[in-house]
C-alpha positions in Angstrom: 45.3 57.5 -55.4 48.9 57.4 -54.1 49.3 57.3 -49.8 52.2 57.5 -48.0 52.0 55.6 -45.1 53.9 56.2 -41.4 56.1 52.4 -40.3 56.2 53.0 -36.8 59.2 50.7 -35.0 61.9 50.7 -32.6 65.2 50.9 -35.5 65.1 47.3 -35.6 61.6 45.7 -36.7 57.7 47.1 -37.5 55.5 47.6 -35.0 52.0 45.6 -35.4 50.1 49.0 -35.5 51.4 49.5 -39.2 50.0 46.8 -40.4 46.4 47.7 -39.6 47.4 51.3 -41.5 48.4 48.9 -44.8 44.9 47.5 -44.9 43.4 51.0 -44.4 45.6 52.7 -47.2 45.4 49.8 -49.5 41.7 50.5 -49.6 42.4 54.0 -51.0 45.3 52.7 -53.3 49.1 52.3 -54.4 51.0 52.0 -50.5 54.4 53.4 -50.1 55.8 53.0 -46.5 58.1 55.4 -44.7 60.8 54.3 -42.8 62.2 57.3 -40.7 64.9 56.4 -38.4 68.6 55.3 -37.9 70.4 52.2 -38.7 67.3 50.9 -39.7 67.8 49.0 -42.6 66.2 45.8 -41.0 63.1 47.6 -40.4 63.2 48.8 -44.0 63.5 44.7 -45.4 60.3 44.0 -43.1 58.2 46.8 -44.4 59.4 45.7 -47.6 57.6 41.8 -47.1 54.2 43.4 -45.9 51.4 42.6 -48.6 49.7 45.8 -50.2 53.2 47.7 -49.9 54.6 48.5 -53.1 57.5 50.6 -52.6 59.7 51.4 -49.0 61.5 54.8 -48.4 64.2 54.3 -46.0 65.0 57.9 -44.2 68.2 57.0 -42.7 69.7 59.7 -40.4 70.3 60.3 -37.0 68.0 62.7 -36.5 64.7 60.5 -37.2 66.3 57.7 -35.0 63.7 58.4 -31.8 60.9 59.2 -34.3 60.8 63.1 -32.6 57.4 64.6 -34.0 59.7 68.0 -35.2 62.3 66.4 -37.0 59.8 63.8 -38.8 57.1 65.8 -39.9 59.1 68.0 -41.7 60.7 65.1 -43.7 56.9 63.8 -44.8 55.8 67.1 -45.7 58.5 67.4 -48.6 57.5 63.9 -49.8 53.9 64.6 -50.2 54.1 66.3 -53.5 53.8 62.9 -55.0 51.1 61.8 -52.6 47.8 62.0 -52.5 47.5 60.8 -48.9 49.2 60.4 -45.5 48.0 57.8 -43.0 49.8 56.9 -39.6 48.5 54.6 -36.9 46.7 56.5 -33.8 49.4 55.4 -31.5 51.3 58.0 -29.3 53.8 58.7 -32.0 51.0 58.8 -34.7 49.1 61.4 -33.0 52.2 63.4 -32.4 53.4 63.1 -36.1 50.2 63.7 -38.2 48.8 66.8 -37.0 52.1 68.7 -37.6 52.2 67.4 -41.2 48.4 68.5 -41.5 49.7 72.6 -40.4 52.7 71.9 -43.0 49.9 70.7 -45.7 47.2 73.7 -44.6 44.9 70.9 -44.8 42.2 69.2 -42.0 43.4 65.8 -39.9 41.2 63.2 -39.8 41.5 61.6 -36.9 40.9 57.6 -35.8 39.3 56.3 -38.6 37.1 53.3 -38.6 36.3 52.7 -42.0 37.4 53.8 -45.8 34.0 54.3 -47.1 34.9 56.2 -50.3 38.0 58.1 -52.0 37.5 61.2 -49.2 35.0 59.7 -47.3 35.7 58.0 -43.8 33.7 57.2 -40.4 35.3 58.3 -37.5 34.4 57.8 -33.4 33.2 61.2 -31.5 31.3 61.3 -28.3 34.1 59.4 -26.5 32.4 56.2 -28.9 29.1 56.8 -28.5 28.1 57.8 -32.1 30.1 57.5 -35.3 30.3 60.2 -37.5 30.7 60.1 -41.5 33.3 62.3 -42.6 34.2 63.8 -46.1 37.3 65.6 -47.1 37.4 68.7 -49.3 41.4 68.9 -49.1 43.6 68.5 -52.1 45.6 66.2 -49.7 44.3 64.0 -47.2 46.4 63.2 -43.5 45.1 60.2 -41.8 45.1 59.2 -38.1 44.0 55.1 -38.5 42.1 53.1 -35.2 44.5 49.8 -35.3 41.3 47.6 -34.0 39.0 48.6 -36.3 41.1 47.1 -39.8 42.5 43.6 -40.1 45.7 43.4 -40.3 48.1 43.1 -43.3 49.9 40.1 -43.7 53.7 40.8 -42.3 55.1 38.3 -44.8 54.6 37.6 -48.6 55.2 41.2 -50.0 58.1 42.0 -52.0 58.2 45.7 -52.5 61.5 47.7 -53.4 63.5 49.9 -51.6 64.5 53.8 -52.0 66.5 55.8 -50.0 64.7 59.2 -49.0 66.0 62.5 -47.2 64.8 65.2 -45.7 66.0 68.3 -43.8 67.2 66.2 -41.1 67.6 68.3 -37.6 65.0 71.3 -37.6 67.3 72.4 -34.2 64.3 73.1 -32.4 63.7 69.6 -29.7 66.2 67.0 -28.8 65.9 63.9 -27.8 66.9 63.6 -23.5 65.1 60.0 -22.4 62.9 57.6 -22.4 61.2 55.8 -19.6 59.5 52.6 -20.8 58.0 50.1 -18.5 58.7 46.8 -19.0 56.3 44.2 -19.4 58.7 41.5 -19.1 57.5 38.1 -21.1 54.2 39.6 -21.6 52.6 40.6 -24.6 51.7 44.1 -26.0 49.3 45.6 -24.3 48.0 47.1 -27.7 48.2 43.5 -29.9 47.5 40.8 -26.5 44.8 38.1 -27.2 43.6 38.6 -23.5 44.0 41.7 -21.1 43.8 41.9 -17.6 42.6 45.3 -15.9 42.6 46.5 -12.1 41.1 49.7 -11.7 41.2 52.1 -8.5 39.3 49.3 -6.5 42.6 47.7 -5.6 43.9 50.3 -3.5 47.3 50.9 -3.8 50.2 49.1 -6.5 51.2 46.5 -4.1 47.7 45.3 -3.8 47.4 46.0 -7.8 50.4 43.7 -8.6 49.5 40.9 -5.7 45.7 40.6 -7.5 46.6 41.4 -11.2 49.4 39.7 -11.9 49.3 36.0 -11.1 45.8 36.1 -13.1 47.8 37.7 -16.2 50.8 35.5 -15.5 48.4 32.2 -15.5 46.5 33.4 -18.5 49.1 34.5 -20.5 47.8 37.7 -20.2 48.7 42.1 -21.0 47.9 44.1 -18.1 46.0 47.0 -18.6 44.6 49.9 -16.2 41.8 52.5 -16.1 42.6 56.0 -16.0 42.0 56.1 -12.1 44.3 53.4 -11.4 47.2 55.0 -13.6 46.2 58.6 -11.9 46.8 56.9 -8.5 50.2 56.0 -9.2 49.4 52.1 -9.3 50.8 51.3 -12.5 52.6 53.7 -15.0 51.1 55.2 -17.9 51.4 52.6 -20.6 49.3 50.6 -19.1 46.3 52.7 -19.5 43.5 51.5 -21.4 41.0 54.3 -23.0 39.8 57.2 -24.3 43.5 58.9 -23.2 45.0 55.7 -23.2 44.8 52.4 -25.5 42.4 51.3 -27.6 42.7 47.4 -27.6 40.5 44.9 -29.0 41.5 41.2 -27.9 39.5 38.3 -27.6 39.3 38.5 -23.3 39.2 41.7 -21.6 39.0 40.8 -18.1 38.0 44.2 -15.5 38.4 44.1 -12.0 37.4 46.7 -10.2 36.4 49.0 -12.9 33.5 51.0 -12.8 32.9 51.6 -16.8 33.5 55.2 -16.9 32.7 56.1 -20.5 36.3 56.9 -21.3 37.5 53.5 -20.4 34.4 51.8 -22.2 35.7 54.1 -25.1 39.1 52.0 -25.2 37.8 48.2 -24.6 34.3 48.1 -25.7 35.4 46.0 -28.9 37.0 43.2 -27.1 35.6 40.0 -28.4 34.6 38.9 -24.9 34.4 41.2 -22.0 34.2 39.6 -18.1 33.9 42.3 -15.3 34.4 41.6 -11.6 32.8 44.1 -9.3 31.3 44.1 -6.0 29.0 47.0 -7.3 25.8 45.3 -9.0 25.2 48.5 -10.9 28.5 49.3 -12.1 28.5 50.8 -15.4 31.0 47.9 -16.7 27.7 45.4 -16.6 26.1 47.1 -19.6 28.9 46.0 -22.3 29.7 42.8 -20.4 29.3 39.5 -21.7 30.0 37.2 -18.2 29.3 39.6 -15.2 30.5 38.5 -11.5 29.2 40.6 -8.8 31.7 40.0 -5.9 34.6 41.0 -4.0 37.9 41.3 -6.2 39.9 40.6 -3.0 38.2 36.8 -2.9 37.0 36.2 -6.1 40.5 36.7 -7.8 42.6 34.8 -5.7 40.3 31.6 -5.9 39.8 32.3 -10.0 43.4 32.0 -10.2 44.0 29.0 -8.1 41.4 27.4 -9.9 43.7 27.7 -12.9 46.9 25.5 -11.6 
């Protein structure tokens, strides 16, 4: 089986969340990565070194240089004719991308996969987590939506695939690009690849109080700062932050909550984390039930005096 496979990046280097989509599609077969953007030849030599690529199509034009879902879809339609799958990571721009090139195909998504378990066969989360579902695929072609936590990822050095230009149609005239508000992080790492995440969730009130409590824990720990839906819904933190079923799905090896209840969504986005510690004054918050280290106090003292007991 031949896939095609979505390199998400910024025009200047891959994003981790392809390389989890390598290990996935190299369990189907032969990997060919897409590079859609502009000036991106740098991105193109990186793909190029994963292990389990084989070949790199570099679709170099100024329309696919801010990855718009209109203008790239289109482009991986035309290729699939010598494909016999498509598989992007279920990021943001993933889940914009692949549904449009599933109405282009006439041919069923499948969304967030787990596991490859055969050629057409695939287990996939529904019931915000809660059960997993085994999937087959009658479709001639198959378009992929791949959960990042749930594959190892590829090795980002040691491959030596080629390189060949690709085109498509360009501008389909019907979106343009106007901005992008992205908040930074700063030093800290990605919320979507961190080792350990720190939450706050609507029990801190307002964003000062957020940043006052959150922060110097993540700075100390070396931490990505996450939110639950609530929090991002109050206005404490932006959007990016949010960690869940309508947010991330992260699996580090610490996921520290504070103030989180455990709605189901949020569980939905975290409940892999290696090790889970929740702080809340609420003994029968739903958080408890998937914790491994469970503090039943007050966030506004516990916090503080946790971090302090890290200088």
């Amino acid at each position: 089986m031949n896939t095609l496979i979505l390199v998400e990046h910024d025009n200047s280097s891959v994003n981790d969340a392809t390389l989890a989509v390598v290990t996935a599609a190299s369990k189907l077969g032969d990997v060919t990565a897409l590079v859609a953007g502009h000036d991106c030849g740098s991105v193109a030599e990186g793909a190029a070194k994963i292990v389990g690529v084989s070949k790199v199509l570099k679709a170099d034009d100024a329309a696919y240089a801010n990855g718009l879902a209109e203008n790239v879809a289109p482009l991986i339609a035309g290729l699939m004719e010598g494909y016999d799958a498509f598989l992007a990571p279920a990021t943001t721009s993933g889940k914009n991308i692949a549904p449009r090139v599933a109405a282009h195909l006439d041919v069923m998504q499948i969304s967030d996969i787990l596991s490859v378990e055969g050629p057409k066969t695939f287990t996939r989360p529904i019931y915000a987590g809660n059960a997993i579902a085994t999937v087959e695929s009658s479709d001639s072609k198959l378009v992929i939506t791949v959960r990042g936590t749930s594959f190892d990822k590829a090795a980002s050095e040691g491959g030596s695939a080629s390189i060949e230009d690709a085109s498509g149609a360009g501008d389909a005239g019907i979106s343009s690009f106007v901005s992008s508000d992205i908040a930074d992080g700063g030093d800290r790492p990605d919320l979507a690849s961190a080792k350990i995440i720190v939450s706050g969730g609507r029990a801190l009130k307002d964003g000062e109080t957020f940043d006052s409590i959150i922060n110097p824990l993540a700075d100390k720990l070396g931490a990505a700062i996450g939110a639950s839906r609530a929090a991002v819904d109050a206005g404490y933190v932006p959007n990016d932050y949010q960690v869940g079923q309508t947010g991330k799905i992260v699996a580090p090896e610490v996921y520290i909550a504070i103030g989180i209840s455990g709605a189901i969504q949020h569980l939905a986005g975290m409940k892999d984390s290696k090790v889970i510690i929740a702080i809340n004054k609420d003994e029968d918050a739903p958080i408890f039930q998937v914790a491994d280290i469970g503090l039943v106090a007050d966030l506004y003292a516990a916090v503080p005096e946790l971090t302090g007991a890290l200088d």
